[in-house]
Structures are given as structure tokens and as C-alpha cells.
mmCIF file of the N, C-alpha and C atoms, coordinates in Angstrom:
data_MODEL
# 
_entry.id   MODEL 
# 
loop_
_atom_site.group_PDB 
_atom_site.id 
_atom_site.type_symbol 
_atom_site.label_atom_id 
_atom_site.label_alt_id 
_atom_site.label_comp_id 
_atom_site.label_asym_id 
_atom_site.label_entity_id 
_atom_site.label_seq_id 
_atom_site.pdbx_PDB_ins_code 
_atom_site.Cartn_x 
_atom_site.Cartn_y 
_atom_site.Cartn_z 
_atom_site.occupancy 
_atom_site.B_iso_or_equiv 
_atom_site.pdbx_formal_charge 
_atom_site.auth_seq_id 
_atom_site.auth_comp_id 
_atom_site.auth_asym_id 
_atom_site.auth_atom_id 
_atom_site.pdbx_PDB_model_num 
ATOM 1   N N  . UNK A 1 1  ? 95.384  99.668  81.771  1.00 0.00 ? 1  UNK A N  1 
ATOM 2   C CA . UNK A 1 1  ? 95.331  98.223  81.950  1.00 0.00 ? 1  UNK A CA 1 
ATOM 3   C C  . UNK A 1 1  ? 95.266  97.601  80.562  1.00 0.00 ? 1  UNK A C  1 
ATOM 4   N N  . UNK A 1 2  ? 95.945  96.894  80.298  1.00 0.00 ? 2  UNK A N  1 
ATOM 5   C CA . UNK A 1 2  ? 96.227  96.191  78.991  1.00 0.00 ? 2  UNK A CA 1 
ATOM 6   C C  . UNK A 1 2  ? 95.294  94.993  79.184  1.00 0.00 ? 2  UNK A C  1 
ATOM 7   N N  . UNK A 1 3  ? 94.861  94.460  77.999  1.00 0.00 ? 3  UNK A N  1 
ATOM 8   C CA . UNK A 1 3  ? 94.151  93.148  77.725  1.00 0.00 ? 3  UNK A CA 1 
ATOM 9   C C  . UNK A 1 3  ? 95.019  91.748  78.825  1.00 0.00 ? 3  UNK A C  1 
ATOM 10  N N  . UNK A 1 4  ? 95.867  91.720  79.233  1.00 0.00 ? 4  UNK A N  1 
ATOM 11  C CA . UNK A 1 4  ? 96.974  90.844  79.745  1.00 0.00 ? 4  UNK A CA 1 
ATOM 12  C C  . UNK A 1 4  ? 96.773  91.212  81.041  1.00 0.00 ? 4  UNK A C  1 
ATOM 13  N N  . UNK A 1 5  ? 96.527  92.258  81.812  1.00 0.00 ? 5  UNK A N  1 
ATOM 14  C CA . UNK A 1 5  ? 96.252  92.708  82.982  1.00 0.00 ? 5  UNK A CA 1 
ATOM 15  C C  . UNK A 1 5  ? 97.514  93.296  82.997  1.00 0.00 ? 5  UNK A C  1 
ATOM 16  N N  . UNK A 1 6  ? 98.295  93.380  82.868  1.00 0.00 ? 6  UNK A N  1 
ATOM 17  C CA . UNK A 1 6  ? 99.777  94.580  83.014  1.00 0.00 ? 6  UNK A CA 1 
ATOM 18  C C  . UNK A 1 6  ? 99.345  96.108  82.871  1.00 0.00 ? 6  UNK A C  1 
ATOM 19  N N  . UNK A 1 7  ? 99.449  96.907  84.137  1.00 0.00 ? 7  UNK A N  1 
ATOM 20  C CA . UNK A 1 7  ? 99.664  97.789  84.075  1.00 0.00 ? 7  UNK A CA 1 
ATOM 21  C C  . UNK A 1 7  ? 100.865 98.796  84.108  1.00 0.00 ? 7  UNK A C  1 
ATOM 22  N N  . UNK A 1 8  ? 100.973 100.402 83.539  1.00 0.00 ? 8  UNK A N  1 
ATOM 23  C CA . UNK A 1 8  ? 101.970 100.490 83.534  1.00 0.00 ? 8  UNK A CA 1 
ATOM 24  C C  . UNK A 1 8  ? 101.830 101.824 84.580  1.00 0.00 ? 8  UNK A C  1 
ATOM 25  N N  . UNK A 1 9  ? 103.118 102.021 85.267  1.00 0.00 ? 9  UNK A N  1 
ATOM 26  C CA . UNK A 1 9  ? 103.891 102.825 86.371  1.00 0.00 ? 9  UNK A CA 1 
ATOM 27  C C  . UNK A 1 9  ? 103.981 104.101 85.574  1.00 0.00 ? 9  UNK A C  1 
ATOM 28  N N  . UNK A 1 10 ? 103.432 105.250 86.629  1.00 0.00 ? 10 UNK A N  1 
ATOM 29  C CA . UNK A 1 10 ? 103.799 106.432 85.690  1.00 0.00 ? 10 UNK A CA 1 
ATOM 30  C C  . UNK A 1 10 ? 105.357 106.799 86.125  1.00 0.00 ? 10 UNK A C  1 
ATOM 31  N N  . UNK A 1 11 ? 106.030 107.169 84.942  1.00 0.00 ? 11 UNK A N  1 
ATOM 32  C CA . UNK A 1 11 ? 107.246 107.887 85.025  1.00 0.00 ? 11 UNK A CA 1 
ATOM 33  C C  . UNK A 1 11 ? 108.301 108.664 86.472  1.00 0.00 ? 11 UNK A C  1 
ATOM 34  N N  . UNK A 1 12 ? 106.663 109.162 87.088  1.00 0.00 ? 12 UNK A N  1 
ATOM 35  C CA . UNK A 1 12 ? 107.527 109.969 88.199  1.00 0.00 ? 12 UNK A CA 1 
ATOM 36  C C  . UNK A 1 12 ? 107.358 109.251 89.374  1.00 0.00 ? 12 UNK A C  1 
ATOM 37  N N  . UNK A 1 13 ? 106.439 108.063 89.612  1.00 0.00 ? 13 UNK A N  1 
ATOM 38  C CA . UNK A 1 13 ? 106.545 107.213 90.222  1.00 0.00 ? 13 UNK A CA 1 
ATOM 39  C C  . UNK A 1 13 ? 107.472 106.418 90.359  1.00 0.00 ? 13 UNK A C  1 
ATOM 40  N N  . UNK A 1 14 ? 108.159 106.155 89.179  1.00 0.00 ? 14 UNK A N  1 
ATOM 41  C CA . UNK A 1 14 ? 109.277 104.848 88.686  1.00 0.00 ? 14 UNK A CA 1 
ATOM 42  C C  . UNK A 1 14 ? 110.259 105.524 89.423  1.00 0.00 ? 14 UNK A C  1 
ATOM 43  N N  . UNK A 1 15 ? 110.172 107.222 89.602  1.00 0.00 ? 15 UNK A N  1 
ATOM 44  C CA . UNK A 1 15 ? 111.673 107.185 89.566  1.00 0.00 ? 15 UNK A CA 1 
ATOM 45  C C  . UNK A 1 15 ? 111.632 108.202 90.986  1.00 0.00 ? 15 UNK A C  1 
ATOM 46  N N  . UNK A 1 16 ? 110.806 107.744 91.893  1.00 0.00 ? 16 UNK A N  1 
ATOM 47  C CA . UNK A 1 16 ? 110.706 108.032 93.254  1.00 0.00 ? 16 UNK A CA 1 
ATOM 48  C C  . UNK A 1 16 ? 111.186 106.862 94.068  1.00 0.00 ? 16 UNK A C  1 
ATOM 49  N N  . UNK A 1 17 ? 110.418 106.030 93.626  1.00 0.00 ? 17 UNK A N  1 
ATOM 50  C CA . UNK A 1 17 ? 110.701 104.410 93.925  1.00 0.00 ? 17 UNK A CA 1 
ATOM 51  C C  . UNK A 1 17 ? 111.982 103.925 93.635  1.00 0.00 ? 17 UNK A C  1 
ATOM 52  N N  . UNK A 1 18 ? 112.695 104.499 92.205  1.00 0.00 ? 18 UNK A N  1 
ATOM 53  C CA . UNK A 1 18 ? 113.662 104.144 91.831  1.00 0.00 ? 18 UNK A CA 1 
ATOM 54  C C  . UNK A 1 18 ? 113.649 102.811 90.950  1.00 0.00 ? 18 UNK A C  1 
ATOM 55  N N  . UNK A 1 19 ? 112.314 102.684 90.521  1.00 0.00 ? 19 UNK A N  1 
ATOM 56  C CA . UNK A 1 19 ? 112.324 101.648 89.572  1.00 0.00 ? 19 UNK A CA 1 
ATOM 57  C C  . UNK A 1 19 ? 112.909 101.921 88.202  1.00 0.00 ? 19 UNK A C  1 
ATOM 58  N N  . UNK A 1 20 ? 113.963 100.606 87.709  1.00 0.00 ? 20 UNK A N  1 
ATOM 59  C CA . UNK A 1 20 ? 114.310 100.401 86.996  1.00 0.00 ? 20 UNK A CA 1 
ATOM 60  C C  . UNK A 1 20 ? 114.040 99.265  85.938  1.00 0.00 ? 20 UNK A C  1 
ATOM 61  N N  . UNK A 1 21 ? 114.523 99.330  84.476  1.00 0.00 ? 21 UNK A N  1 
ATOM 62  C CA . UNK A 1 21 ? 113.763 98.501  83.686  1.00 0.00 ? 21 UNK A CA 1 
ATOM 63  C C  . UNK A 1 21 ? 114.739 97.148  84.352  1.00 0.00 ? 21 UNK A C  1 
ATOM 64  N N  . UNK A 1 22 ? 113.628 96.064  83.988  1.00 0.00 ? 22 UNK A N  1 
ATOM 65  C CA . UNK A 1 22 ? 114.330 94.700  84.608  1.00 0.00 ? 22 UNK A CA 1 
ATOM 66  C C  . UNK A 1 22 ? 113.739 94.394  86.163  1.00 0.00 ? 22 UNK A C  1 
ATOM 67  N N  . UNK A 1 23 ? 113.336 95.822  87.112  1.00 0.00 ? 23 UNK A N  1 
ATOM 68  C CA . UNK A 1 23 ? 113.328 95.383  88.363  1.00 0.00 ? 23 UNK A CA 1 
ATOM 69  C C  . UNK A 1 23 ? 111.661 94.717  88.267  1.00 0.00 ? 23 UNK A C  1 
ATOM 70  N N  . UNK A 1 24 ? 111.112 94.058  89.463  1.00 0.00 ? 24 UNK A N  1 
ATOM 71  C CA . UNK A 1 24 ? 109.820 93.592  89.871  1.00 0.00 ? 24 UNK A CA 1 
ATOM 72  C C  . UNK A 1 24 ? 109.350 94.405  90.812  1.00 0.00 ? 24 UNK A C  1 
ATOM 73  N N  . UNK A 1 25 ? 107.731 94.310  90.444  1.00 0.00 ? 25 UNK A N  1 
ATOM 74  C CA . UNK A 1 25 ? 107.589 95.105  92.031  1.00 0.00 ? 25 UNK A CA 1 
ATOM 75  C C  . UNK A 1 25 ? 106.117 93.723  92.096  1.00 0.00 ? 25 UNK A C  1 
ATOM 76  N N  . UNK A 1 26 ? 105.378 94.274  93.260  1.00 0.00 ? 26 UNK A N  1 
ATOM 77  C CA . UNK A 1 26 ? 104.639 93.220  93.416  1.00 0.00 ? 26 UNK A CA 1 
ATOM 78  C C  . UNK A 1 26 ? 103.401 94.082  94.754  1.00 0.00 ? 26 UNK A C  1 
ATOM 79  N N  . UNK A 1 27 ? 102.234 93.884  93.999  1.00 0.00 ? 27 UNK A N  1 
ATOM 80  C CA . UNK A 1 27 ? 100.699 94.384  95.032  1.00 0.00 ? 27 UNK A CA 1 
ATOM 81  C C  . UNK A 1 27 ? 101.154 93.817  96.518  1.00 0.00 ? 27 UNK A C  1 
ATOM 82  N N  . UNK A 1 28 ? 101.520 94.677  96.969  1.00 0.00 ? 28 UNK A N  1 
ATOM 83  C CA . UNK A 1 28 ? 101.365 93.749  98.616  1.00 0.00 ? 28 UNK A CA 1 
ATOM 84  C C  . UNK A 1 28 ? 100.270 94.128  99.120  1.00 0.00 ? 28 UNK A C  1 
ATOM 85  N N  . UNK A 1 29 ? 99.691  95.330  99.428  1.00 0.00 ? 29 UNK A N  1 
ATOM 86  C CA . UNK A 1 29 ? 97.973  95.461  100.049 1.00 0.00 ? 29 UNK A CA 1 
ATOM 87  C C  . UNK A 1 29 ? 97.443  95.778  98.862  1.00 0.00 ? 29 UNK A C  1 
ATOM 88  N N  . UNK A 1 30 ? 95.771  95.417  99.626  1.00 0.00 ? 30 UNK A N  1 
ATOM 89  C CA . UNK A 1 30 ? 94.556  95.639  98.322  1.00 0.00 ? 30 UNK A CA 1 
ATOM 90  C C  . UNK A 1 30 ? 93.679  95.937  98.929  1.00 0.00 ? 30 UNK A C  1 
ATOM 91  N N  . UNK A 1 31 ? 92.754  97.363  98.741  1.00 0.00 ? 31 UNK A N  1 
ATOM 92  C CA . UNK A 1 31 ? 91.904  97.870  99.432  1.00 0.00 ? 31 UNK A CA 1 
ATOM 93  C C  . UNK A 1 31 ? 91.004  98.113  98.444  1.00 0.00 ? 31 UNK A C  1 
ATOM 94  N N  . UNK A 1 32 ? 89.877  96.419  98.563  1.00 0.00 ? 32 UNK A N  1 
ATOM 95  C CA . UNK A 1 32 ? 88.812  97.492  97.486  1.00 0.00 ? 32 UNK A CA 1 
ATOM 96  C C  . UNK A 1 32 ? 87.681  98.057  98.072  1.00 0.00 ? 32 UNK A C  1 
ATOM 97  N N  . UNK A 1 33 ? 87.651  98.722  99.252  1.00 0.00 ? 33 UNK A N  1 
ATOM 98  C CA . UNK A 1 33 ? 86.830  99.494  99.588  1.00 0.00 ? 33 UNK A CA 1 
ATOM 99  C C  . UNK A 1 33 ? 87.206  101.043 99.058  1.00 0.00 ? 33 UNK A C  1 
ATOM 100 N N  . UNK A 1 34 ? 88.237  100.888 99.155  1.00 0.00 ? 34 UNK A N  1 
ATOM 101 C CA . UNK A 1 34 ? 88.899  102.543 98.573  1.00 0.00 ? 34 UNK A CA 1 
ATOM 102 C C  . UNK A 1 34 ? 89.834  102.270 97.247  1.00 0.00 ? 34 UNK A C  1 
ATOM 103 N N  . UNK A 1 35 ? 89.452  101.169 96.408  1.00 0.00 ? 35 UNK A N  1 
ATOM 104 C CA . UNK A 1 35 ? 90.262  101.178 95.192  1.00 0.00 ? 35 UNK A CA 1 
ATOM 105 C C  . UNK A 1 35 ? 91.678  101.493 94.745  1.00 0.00 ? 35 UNK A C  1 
ATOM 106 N N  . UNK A 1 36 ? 92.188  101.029 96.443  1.00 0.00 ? 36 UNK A N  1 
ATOM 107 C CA . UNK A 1 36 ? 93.310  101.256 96.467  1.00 0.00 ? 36 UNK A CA 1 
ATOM 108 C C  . UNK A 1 36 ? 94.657  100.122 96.550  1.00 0.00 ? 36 UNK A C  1 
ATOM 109 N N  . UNK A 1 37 ? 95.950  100.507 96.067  1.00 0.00 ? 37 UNK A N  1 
ATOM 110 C CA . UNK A 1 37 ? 96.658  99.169  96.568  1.00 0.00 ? 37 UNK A CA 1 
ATOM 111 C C  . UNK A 1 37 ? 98.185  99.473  96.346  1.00 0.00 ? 37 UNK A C  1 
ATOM 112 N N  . UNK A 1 38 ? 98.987  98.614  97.574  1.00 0.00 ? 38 UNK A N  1 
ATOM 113 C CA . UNK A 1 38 ? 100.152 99.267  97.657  1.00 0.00 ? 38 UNK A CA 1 
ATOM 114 C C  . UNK A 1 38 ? 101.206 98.256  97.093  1.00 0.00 ? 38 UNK A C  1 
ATOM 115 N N  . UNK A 1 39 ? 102.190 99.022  95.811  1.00 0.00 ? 39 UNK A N  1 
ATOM 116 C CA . UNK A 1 39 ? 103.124 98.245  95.376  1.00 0.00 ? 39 UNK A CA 1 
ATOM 117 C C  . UNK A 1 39 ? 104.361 98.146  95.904  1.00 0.00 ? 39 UNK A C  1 
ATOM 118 N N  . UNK A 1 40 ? 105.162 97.502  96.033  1.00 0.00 ? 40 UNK A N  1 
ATOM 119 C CA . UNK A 1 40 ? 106.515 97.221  96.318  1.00 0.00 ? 40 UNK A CA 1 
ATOM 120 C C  . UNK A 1 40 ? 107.320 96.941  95.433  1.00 0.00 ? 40 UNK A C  1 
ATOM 121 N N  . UNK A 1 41 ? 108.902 97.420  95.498  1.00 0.00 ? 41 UNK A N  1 
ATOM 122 C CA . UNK A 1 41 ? 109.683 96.779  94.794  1.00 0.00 ? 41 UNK A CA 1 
ATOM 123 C C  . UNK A 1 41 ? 110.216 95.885  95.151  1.00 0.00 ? 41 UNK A C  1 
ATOM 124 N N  . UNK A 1 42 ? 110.542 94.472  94.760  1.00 0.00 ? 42 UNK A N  1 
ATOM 125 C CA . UNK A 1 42 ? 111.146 92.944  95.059  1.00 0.00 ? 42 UNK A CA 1 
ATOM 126 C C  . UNK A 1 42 ? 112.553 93.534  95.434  1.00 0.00 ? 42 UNK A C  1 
ATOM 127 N N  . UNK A 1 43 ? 113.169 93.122  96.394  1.00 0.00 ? 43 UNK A N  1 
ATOM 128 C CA . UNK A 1 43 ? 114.740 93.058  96.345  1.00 0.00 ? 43 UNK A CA 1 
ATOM 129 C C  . UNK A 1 43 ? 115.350 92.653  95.263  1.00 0.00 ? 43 UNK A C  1 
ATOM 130 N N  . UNK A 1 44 ? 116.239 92.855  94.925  1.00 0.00 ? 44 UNK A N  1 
ATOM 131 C CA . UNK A 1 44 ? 116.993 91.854  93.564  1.00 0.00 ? 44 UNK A CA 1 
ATOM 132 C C  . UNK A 1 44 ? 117.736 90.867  93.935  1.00 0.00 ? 44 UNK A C  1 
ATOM 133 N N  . UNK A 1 45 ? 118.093 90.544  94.978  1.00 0.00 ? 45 UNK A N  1 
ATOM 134 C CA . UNK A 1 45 ? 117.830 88.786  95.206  1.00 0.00 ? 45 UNK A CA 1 
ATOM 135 C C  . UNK A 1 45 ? 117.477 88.668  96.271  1.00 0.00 ? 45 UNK A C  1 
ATOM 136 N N  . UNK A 1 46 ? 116.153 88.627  96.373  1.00 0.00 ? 46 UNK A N  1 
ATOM 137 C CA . UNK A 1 46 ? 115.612 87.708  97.091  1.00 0.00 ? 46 UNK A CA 1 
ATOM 138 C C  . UNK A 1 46 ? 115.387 86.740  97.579  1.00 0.00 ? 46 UNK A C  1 
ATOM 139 N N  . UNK A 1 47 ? 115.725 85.901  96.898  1.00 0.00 ? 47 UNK A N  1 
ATOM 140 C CA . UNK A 1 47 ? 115.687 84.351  96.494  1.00 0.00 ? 47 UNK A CA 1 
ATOM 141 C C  . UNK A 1 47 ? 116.657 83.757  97.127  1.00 0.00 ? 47 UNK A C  1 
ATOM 142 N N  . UNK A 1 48 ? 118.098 84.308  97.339  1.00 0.00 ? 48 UNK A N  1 
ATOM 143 C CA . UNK A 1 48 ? 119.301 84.231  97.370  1.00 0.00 ? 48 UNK A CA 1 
ATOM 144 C C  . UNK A 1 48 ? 119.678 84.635  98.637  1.00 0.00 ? 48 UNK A C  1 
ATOM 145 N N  . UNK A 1 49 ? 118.987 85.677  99.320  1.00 0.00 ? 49 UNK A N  1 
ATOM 146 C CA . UNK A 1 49 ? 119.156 86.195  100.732 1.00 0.00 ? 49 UNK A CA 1 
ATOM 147 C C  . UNK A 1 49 ? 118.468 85.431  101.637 1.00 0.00 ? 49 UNK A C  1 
ATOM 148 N N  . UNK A 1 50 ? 117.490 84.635  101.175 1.00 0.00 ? 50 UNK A N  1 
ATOM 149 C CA . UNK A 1 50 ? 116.608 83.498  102.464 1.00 0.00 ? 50 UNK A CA 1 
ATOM 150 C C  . UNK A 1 50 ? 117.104 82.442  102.216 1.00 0.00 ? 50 UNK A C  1 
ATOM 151 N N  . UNK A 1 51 ? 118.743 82.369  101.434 1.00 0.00 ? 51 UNK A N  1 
ATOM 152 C CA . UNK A 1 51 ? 119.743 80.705  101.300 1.00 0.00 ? 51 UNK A CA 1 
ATOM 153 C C  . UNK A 1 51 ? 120.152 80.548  102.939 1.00 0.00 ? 51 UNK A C  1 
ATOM 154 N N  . UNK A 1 52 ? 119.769 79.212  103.240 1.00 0.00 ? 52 UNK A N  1 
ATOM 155 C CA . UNK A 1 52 ? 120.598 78.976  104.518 1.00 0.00 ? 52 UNK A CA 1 
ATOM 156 C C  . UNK A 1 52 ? 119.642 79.250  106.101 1.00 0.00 ? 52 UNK A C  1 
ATOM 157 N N  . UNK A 1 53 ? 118.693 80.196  105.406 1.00 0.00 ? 53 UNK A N  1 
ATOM 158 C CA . UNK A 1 53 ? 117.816 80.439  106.772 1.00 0.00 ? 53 UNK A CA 1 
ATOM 159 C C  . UNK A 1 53 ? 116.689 79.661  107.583 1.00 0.00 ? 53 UNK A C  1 
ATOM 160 N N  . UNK A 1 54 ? 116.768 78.256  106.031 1.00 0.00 ? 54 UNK A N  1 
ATOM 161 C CA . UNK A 1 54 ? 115.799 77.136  106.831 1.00 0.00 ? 54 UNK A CA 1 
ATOM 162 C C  . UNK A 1 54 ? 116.786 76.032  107.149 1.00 0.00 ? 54 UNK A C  1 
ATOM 163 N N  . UNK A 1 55 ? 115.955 74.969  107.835 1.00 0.00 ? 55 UNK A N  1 
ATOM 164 C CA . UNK A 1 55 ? 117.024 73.910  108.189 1.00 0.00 ? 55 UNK A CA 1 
ATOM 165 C C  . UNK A 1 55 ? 116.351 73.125  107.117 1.00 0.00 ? 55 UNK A C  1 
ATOM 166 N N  . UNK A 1 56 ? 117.437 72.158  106.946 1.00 0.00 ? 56 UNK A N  1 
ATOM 167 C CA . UNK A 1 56 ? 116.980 71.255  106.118 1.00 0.00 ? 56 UNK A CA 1 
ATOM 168 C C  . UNK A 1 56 ? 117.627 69.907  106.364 1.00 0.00 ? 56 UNK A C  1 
ATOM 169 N N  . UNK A 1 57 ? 117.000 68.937  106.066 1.00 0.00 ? 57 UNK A N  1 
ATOM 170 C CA . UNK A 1 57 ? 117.762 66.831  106.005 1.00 0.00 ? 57 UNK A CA 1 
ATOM 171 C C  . UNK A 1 57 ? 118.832 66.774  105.553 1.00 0.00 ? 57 UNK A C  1 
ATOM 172 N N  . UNK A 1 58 ? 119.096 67.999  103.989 1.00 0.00 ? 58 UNK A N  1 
ATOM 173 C CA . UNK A 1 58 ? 120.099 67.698  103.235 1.00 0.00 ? 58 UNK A CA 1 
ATOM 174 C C  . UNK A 1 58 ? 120.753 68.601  103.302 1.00 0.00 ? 58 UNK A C  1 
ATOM 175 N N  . UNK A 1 59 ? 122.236 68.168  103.058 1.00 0.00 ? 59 UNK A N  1 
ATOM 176 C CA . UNK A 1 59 ? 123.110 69.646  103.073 1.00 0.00 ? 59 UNK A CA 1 
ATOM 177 C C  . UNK A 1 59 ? 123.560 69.516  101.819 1.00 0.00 ? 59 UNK A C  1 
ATOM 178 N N  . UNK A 1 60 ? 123.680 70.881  101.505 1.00 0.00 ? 60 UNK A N  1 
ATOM 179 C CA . UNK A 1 60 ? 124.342 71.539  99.685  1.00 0.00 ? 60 UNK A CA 1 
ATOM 180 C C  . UNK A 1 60 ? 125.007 72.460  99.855  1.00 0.00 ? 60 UNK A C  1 
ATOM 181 N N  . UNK A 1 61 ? 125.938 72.200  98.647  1.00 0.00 ? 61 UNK A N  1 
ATOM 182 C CA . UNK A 1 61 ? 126.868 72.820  98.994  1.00 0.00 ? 61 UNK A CA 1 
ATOM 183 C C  . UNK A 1 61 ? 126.984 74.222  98.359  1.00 0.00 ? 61 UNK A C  1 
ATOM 184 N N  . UNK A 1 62 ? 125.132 74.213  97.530  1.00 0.00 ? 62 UNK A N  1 
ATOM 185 C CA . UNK A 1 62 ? 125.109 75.486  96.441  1.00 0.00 ? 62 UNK A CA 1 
ATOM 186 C C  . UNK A 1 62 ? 124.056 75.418  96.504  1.00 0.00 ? 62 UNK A C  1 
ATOM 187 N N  . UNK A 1 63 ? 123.467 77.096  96.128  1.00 0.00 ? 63 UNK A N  1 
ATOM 188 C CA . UNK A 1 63 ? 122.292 77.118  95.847  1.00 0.00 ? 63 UNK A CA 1 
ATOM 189 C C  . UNK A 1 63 ? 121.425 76.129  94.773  1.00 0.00 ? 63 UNK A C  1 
ATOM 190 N N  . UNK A 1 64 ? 122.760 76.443  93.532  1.00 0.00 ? 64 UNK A N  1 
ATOM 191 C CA . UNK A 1 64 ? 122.065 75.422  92.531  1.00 0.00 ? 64 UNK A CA 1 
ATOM 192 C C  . UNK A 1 64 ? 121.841 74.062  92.447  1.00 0.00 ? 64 UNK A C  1 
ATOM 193 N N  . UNK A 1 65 ? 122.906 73.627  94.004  1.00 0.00 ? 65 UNK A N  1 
ATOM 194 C CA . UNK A 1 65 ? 122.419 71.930  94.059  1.00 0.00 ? 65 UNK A CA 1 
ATOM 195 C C  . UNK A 1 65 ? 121.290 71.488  94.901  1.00 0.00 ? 65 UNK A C  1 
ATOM 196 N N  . UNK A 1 66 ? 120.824 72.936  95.775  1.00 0.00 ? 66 UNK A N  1 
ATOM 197 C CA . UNK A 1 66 ? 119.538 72.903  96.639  1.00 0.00 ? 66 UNK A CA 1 
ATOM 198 C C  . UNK A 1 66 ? 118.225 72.580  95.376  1.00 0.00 ? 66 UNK A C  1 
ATOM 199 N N  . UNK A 1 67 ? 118.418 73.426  94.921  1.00 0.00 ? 67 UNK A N  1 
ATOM 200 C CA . UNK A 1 67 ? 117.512 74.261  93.907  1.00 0.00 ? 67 UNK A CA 1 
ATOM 201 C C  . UNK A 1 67 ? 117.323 72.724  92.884  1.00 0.00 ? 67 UNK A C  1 
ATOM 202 N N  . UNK A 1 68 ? 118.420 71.826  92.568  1.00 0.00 ? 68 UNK A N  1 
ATOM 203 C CA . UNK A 1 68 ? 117.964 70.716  91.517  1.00 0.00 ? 68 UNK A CA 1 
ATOM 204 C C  . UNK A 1 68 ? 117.270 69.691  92.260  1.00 0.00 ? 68 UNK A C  1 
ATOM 205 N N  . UNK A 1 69 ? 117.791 69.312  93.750  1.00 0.00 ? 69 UNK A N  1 
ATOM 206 C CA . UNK A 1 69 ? 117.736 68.365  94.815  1.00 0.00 ? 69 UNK A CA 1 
ATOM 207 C C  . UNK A 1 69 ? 115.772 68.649  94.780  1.00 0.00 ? 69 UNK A C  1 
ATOM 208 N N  . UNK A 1 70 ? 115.704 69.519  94.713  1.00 0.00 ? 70 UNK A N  1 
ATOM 209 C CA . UNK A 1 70 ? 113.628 70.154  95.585  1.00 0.00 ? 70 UNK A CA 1 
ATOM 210 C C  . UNK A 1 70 ? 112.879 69.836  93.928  1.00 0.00 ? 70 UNK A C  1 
ATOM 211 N N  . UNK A 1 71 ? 113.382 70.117  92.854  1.00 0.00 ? 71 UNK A N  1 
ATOM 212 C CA . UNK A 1 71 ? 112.865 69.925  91.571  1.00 0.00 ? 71 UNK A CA 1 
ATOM 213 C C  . UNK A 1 71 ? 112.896 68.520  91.421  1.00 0.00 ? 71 UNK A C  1 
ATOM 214 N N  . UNK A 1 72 ? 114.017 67.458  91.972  1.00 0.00 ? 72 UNK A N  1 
ATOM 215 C CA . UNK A 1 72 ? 113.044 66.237  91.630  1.00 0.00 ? 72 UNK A CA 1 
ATOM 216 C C  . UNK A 1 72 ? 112.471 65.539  93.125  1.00 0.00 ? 72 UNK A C  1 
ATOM 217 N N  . UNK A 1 73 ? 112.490 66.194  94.296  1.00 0.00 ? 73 UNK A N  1 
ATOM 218 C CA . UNK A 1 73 ? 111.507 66.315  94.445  1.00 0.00 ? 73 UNK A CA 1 
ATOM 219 C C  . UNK A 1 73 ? 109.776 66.383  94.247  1.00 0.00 ? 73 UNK A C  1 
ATOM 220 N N  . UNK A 1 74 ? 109.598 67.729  93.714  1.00 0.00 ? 74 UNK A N  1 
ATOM 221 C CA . UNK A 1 74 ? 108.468 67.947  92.901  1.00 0.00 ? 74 UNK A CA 1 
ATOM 222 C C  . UNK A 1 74 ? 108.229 66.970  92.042  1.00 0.00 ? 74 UNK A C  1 
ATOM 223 N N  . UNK A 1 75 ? 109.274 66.772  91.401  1.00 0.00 ? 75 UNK A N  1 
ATOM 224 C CA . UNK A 1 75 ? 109.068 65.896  89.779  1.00 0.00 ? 75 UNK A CA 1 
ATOM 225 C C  . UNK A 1 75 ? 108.187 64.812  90.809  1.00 0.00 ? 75 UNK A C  1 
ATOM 226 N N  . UNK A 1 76 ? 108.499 63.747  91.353  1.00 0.00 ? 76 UNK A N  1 
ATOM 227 C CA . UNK A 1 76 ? 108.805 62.642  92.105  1.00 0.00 ? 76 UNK A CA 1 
ATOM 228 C C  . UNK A 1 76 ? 106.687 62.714  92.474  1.00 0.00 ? 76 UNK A C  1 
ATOM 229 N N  . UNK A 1 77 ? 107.116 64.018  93.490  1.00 0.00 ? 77 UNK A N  1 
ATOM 230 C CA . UNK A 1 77 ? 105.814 64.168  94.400  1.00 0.00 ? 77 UNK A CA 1 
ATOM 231 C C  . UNK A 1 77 ? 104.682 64.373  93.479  1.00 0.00 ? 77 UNK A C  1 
ATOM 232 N N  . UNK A 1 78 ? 104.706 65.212  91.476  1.00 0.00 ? 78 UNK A N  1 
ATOM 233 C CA . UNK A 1 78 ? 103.869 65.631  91.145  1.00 0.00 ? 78 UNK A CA 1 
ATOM 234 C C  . UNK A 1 78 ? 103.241 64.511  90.002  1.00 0.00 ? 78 UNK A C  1 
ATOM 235 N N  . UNK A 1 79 ? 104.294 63.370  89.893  1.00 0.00 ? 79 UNK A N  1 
ATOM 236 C CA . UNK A 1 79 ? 104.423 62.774  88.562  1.00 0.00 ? 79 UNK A CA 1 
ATOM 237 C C  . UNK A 1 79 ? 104.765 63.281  87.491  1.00 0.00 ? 79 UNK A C  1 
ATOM 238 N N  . UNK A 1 80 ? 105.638 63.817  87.766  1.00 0.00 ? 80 UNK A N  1 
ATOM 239 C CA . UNK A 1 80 ? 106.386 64.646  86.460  1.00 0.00 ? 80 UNK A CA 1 
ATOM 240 C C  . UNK A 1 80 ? 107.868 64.051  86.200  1.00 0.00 ? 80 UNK A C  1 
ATOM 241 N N  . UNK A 1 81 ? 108.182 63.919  84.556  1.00 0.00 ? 81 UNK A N  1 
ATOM 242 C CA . UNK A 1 81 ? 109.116 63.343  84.536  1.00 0.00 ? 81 UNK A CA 1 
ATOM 243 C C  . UNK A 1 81 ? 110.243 64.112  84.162  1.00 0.00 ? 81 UNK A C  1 
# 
């Protein structure tokens, strides 16, 4: 455990899992009764595979015009300029 909280994956783990440099993984369970906890690897797009699966007011014709449309949004909702 590094000062930053990053820990690192041993070797033969990485490459059971098939982790590669660049990929994410992410704690999905946490057991601190048994000091235990289970990692996952992120899909590599994720983000991109749940396009289209909500409904929405507005229609776009791109991810990236969804994606600017919700940012001023935020801006709007957070007072951000």
C-alpha cells in the first residue's frame, strides 16, 4: 500500500485475470470481518455500452452531444461556469 492508497496486483494475478497496463479494475465486495475483498476488471467501455439504455426528454444524435447537453446541465444546477 503506497502513501496514496494504490495498491499493487501481483503478477500472476494480473495475468489470470488478464489484466493489462491501461485496464481498471474496481473493489466490488468488502469483507472486513475476514479482511477480505473482491476486485473486478471494468469492461473497456463501459460507459459506451449503457448509450441508449435510458430514456431521456432529449434526443442526440452522439454520445458526445449527450455527454456536453448533462455538463451544462451540471454547470447550470451546480453554479459552475
Amino acid at each position: 500500500m503506497t502513501t496514496k492508497g494504490q495498491v499493487t496486483i501481483p503478477k500472476s494475478v494480473r495475468q489470470m485475470l488478464g489484466i493489462k497496463i491501461g485496464d481498471k479494475v474496481y473493489f466490488d465486495k468488502v469483507f472486513p470481518q475476514k479482511k477480505q475483498v473482491t476486485i473486478r476488471l471494468v469492461p473497456k467501455d463501459s460507459v459506451g455500452q449503457l448509450y441508449g439504455s435510458l430514456k431521456s426528454k432529449g434526443k442526440f444524435t452522439s454520445l458526445k452531444d449527450a455527454r456536453k447537453s448533462y455538463g451544462k446541465t451540471l454547470a447550470k444546477k451546480y453554479n459552475l461556469r
